[in-house]
C-alpha positions as CSV (number, residue, x, y, z in Angstrom):
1,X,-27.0,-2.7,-32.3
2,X,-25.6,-6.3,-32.8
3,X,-25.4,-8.3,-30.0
4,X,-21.7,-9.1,-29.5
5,X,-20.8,-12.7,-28.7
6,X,-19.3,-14.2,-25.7
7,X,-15.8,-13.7,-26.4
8,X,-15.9,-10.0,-27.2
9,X,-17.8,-9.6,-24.0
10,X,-15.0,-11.1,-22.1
11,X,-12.2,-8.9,-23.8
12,X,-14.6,-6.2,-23.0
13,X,-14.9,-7.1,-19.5
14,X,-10.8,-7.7,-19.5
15,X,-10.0,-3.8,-20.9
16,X,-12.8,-2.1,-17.7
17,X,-9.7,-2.9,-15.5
18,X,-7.5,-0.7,-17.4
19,X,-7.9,2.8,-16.2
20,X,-7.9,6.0,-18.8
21,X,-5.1,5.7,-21.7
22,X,-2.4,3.3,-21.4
23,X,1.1,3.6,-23.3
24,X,1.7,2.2,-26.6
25,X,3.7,-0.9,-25.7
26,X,1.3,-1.8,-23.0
27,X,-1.6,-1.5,-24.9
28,X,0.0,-3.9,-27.6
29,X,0.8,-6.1,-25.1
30,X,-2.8,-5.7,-23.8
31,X,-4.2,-6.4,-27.3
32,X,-2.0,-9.4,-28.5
33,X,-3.9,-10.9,-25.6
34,X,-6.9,-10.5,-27.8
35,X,-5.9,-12.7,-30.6
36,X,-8.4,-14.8,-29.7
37,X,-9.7,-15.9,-33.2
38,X,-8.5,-18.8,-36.0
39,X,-7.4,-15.6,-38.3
40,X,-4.8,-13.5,-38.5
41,X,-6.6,-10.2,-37.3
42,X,-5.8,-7.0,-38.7
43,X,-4.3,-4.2,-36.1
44,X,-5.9,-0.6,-36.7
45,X,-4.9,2.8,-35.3
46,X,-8.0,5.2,-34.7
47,X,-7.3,9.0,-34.6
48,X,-9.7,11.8,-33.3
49,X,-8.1,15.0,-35.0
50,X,-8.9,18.3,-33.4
51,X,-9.7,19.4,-37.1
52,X,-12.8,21.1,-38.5
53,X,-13.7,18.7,-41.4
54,X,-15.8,21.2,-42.9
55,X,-12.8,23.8,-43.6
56,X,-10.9,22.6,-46.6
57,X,-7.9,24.0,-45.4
58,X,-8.0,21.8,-42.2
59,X,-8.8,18.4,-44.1
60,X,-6.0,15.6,-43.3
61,X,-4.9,13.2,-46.4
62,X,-2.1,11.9,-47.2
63,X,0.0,8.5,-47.6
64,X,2.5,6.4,-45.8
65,X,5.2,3.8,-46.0
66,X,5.5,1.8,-42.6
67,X,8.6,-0.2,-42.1
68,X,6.8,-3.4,-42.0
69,X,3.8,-3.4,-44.4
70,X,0.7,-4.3,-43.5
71,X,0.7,-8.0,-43.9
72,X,-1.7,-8.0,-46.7
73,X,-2.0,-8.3,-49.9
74,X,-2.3,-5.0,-52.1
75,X,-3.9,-4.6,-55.2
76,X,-3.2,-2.0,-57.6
77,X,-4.7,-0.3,-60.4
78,X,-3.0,2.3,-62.6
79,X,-4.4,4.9,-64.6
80,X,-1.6,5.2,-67.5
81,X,-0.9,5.1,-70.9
82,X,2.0,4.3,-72.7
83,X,5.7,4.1,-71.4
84,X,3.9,4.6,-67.8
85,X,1.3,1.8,-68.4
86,X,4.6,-0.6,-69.2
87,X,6.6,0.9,-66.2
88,X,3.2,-0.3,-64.1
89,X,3.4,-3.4,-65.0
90,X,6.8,-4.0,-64.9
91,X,6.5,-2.6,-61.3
92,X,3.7,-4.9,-60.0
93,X,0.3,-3.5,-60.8
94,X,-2.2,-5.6,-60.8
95,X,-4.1,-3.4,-63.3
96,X,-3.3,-0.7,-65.8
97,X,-5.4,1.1,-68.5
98,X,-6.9,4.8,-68.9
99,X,-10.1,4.9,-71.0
100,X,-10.8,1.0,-70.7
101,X,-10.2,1.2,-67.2
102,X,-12.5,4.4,-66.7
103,X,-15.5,2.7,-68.5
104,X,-14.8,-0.5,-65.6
105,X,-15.0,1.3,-63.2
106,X,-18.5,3.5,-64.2
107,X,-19.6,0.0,-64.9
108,X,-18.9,-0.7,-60.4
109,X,-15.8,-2.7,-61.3
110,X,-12.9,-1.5,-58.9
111,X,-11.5,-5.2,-57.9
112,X,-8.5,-3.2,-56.2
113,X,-7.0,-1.4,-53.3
114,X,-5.6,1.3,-54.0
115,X,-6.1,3.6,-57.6
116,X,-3.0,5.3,-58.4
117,X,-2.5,7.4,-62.3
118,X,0.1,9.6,-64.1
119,X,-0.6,13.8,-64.5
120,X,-1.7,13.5,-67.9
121,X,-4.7,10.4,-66.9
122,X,-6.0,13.2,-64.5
123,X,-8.7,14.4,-67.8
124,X,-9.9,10.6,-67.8
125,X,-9.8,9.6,-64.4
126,X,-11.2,13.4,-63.0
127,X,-14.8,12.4,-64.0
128,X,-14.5,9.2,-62.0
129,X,-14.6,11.2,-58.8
130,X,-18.5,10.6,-57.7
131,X,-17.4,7.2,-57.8
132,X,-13.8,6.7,-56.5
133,X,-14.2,9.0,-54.0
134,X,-16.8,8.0,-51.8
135,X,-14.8,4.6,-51.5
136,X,-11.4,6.8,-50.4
137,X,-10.0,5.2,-54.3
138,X,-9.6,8.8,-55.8
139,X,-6.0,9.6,-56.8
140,X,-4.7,13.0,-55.7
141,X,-1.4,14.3,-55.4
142,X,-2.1,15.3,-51.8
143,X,-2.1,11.4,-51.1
144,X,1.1,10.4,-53.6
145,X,-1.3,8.3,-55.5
146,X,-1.4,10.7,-58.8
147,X,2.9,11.2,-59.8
148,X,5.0,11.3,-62.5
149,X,6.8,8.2,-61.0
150,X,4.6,5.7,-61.5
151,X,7.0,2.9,-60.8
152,X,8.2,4.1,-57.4
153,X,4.5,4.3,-56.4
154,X,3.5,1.4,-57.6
155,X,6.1,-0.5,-55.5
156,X,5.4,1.6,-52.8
157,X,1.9,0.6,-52.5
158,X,2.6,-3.3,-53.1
159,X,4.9,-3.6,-50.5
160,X,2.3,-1.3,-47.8
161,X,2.3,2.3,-48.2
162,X,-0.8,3.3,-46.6
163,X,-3.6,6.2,-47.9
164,X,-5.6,8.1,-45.5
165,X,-8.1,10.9,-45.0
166,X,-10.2,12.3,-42.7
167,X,-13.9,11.7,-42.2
168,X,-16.7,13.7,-41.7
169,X,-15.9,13.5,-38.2
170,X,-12.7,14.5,-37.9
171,X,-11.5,10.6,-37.3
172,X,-8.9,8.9,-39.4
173,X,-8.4,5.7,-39.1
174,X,-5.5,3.0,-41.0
175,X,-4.3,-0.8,-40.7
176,X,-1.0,-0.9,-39.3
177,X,-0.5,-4.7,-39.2
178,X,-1.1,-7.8,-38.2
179,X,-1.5,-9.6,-34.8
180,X,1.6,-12.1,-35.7
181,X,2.9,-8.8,-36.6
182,X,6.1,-9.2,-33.3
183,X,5.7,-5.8,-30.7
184,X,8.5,-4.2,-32.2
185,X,7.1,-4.1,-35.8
186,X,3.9,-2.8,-34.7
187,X,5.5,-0.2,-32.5
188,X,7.5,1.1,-35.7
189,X,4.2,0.7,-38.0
190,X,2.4,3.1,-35.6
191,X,5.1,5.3,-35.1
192,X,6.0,6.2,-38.7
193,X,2.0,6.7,-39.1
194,X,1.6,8.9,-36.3
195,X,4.8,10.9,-37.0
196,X,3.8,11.7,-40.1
197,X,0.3,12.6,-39.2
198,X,1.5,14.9,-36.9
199,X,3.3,16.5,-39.5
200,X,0.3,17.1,-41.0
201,X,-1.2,19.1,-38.7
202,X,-3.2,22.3,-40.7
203,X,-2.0,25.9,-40.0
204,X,-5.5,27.2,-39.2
205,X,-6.2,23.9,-36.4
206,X,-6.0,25.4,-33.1
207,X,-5.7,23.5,-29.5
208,X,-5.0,19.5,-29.5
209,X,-4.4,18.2,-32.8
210,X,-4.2,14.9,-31.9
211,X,-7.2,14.4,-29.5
212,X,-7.5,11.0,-29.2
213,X,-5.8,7.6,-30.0
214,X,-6.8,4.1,-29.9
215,X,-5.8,0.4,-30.9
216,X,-8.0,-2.1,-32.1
217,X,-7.6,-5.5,-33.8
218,X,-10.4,-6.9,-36.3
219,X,-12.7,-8.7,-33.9
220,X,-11.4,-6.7,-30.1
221,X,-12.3,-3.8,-28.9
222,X,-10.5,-0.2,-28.8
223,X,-7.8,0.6,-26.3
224,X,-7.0,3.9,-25.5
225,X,-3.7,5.0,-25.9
226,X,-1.4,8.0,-24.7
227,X,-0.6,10.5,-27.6
């Protein structure tokens, strides 16, 4: 294990006072206290699903547009052709092929974010899954990143639609903000996440869906927060 430096020791030593989970607006409060750094830190929600990741009919994934963005730049690469590769473009994407764009990416080229790619790119851009995937960059329609509206996503994603999926362990975690982000837009950020994760919630999971929740910033550690 790393040894952690002086000042994470002290925000750990800060966050033993607080007892069990604390509410969302606290915690923030708690945490903006953290932004102890000469960057802008990057806020992060941490979910502990009461999923079993190895039933694929209880797998999590899907995407997100929070109010605010995330406060980062997003870069976007579309698998398209034709009248869809120009509606990309004109959209915002940072990148747009389909065959060129395949052979980049086997070649370990991904210099983007996010992956997104019309119906018909699914024959070129299904082989790229040992790749993609592994890396959380493979489109799916489950996630809004493969769609016949190409334009709509693309802006979608510039502007901070967020993609997530499960892990192995049941965990699912996303960036939500920034530090400078004020209270309020982080409160909405989270929300609209966790609303919509909840909505998620797979027919066959039984008991708690949503076991566990907790705030972080880049460089701070977690705080637990009340579901």
């Amino acid at each position: 294990m790393a040894k952690q430096s002086k000042r994470f020791r002290a925000l750990r030593e800060k966050l033993k006072k607080v007892e069990g989970t604390m509410p969302l607006t606290e915690g923030l409060r708690l945490l903006k206290t953290f932004n102890t750094t000469k960057f802008n830190q990057t806020v992060e929600v941490s979910t502990h699903l009461g999923i079993d990741p190895k039933q694929t009919d209880q797998n999590v994934r899907g995407s997100v547009a929070l109010p605010h963005g995330i406060g980062k730049s997003v870069r976007v690469a579309v698998f398209a052709q034709g009248d869809n590769a120009e509606k990309a473009r004109a959209a915002g994407a940072d990148i747009v092929g389909a065959d060129d764009l395949a052979q980049q990416v086997k070649g370990g080229t991904m210099d983007f974010d996010v992956a997104l790619a019309t119906p018909d790119m699914m024959t070129v851009v299904g082989p790229l899954g040992r790749v993609l995937g592994p890396r959380g960059l493979m489109p799916s329609p489950r996630s809004g990143t493969v769609t016949t509206d190409i334009a709509s996503a693309v802006r979608e994603f510039k502007a901070g639609k967020i993609e997530f999926r499960n892990d192995k362990g049941g965990n699912v975690a996303v960036p939500v903000g920034k530090l400078a982000f004020s209270e309020e837009q982080l409160i909405d950020n989270i929300n609209a996440f966790l609303n919509y994760l909840r909505s998620l919630k797979p027919a066959t999971s039984k008991g708690t869906y949503i076991r566990s929740i907790t705030i972080s910033a880049t460089m701070s550690p977690g705080i637990p927060i009340s579901a």
